[in-house]
matplotlib code that plots the C-alpha trace (Angstrom):
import matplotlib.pyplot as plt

x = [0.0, 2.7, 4.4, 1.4, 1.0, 4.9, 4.3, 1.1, 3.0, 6.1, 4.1, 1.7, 5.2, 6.7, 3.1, 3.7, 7.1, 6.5, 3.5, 5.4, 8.5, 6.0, 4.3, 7.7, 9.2, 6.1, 7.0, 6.0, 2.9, 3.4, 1.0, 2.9, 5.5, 2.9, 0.1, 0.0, -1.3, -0.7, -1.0, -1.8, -1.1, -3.1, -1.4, -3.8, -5.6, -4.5, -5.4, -8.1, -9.9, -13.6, -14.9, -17.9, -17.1, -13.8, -15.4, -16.1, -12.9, -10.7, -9.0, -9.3, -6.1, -5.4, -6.0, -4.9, -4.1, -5.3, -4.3, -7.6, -10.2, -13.5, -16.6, -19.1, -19.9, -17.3, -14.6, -15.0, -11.7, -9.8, -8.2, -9.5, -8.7, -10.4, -10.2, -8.4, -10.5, -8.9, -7.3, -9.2, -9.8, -8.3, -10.5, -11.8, -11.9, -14.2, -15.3, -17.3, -16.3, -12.4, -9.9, -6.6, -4.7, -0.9, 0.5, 4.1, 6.4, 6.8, 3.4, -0.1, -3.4, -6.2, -9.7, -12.9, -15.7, -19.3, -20.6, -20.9, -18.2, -14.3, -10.4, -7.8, -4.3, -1.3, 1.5, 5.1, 7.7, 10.2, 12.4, 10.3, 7.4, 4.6, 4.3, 2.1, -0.9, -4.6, -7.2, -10.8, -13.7, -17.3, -20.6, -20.6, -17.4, -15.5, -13.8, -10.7, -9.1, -7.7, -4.5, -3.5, -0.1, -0.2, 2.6, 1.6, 3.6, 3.9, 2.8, 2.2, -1.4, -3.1, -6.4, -8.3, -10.1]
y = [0.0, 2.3, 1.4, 3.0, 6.1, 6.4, 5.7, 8.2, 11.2, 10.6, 10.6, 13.4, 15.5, 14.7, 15.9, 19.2, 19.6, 19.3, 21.6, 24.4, 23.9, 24.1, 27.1, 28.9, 27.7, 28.4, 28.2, 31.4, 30.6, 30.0, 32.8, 35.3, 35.3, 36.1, 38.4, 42.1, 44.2, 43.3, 44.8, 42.3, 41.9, 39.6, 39.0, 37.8, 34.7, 31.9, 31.0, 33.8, 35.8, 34.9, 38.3, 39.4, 37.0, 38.4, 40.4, 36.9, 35.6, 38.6, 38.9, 42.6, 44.5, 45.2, 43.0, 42.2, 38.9, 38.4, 35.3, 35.8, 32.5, 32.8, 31.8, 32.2, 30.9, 29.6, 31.9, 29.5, 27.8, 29.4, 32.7, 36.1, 38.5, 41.6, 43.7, 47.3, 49.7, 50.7, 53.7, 55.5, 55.2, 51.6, 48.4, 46.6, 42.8, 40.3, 40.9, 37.9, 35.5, 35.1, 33.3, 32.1, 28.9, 28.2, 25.2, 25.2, 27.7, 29.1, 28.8, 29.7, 29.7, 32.5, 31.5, 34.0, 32.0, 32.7, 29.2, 29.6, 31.5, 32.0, 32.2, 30.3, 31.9, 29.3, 31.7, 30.6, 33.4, 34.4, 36.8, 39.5, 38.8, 36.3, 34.7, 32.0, 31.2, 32.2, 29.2, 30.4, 27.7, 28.1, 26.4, 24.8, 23.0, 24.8, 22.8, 24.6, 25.5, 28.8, 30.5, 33.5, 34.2, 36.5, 38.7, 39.8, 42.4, 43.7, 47.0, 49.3, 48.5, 52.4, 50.7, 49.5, 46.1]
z = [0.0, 0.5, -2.9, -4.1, -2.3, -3.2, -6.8, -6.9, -5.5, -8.0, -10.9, -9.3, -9.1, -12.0, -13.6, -11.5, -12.3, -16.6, -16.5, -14.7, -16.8, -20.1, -18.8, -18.8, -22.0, -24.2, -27.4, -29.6, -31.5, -35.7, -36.0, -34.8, -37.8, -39.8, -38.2, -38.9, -42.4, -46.2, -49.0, -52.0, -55.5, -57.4, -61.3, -63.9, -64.1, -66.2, -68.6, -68.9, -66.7, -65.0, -66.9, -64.5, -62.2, -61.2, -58.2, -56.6, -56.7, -56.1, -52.8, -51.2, -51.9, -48.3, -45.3, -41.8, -40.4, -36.9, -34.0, -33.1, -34.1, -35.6, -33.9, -36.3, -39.8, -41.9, -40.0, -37.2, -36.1, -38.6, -37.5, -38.4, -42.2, -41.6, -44.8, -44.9, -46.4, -50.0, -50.9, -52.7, -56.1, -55.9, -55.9, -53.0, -53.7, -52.1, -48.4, -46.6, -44.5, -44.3, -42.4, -42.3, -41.2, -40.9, -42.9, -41.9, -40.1, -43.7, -44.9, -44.6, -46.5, -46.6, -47.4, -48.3, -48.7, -48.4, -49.5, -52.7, -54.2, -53.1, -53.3, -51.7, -51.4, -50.9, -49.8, -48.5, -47.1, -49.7, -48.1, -46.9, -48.6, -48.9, -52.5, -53.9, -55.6, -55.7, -56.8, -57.0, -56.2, -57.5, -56.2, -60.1, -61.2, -64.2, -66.7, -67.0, -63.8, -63.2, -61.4, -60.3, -58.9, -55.7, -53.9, -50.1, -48.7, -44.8, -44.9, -41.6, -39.8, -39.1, -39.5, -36.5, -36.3]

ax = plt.figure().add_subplot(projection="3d")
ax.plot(x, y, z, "-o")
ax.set_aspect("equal")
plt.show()
């Protein structure tokens, strides 16, 4: 019976003992590398553009990337894009429900999608800058799938959430 009390309060320390150590070693969360304001550059689709379409599958030119999870819709789980408002003069882009996941330490993936219509952006870090490739999705397939590629730069956040 003693064994067993013994045993108990070893493994009840050691339990102790790992959960403080983790609490001051946390490691710095992959989202942090990448959170803050873009501005993005969307090239043209390939092989041809989506004509009057284009408004649904256009990512807004500036955004900021929040650690922040959704909690409603499809943002939930995924962590919150809130669009900049454009300069003016200069086009919007798609609002709606947008999120963003990491992928790797170098990579991430930002979603809009309202159910129907949307963009995917596959971006990887190249030097200062985020560079990959858009993929739009429609509720009705499309024989010929289209590309974009897509340059996301840090620019200074002055807008508020």
């Amino acid at each position: 019976m003693q064994l067993l009390r013994l045993c108990l309060i070893l493994v009840i320390l050691t339990l102790l003992l790992q959960s403080e150590a983790n609490a001051q070693t946390q490691p710095t969360p992959l989202t942090k590398s990448f959170e803050g304001c873009y501005e993005l550059t969307l090239g043209r689709w390939w092989p041809w553009s989506f004509g009057g379409d284009n408004e649904f599958v256009t990512a807004p030119s500036r955004i900021r990337l929040f650690s922040e999870r959704g909690t409603k819709g499809f943002e939930e789980g995924g962590f919150l894009i809130r669009t900049i408002p454009p300069r003016k003069g200069a086009a919007s882009g798609r609002g709606g429900p947008s999120y963003w996941n990491v992928k790797s330490p170098n990579e991430i993936e930002l979603i809009w999608n309202d159910g129907f219509t949307g963009v995917r952006l596959s971006l990887k870090k190249s030097g200062n800058e985020l560079r990959g490739w858009a993929h739009p999705h429609f509720d009705a397939p499309r024989l010929i799938p289209r590309i974009a590629h897509v340059i996301a730069r840090k620019i200074a956040c002055d807008a508020p959430k």
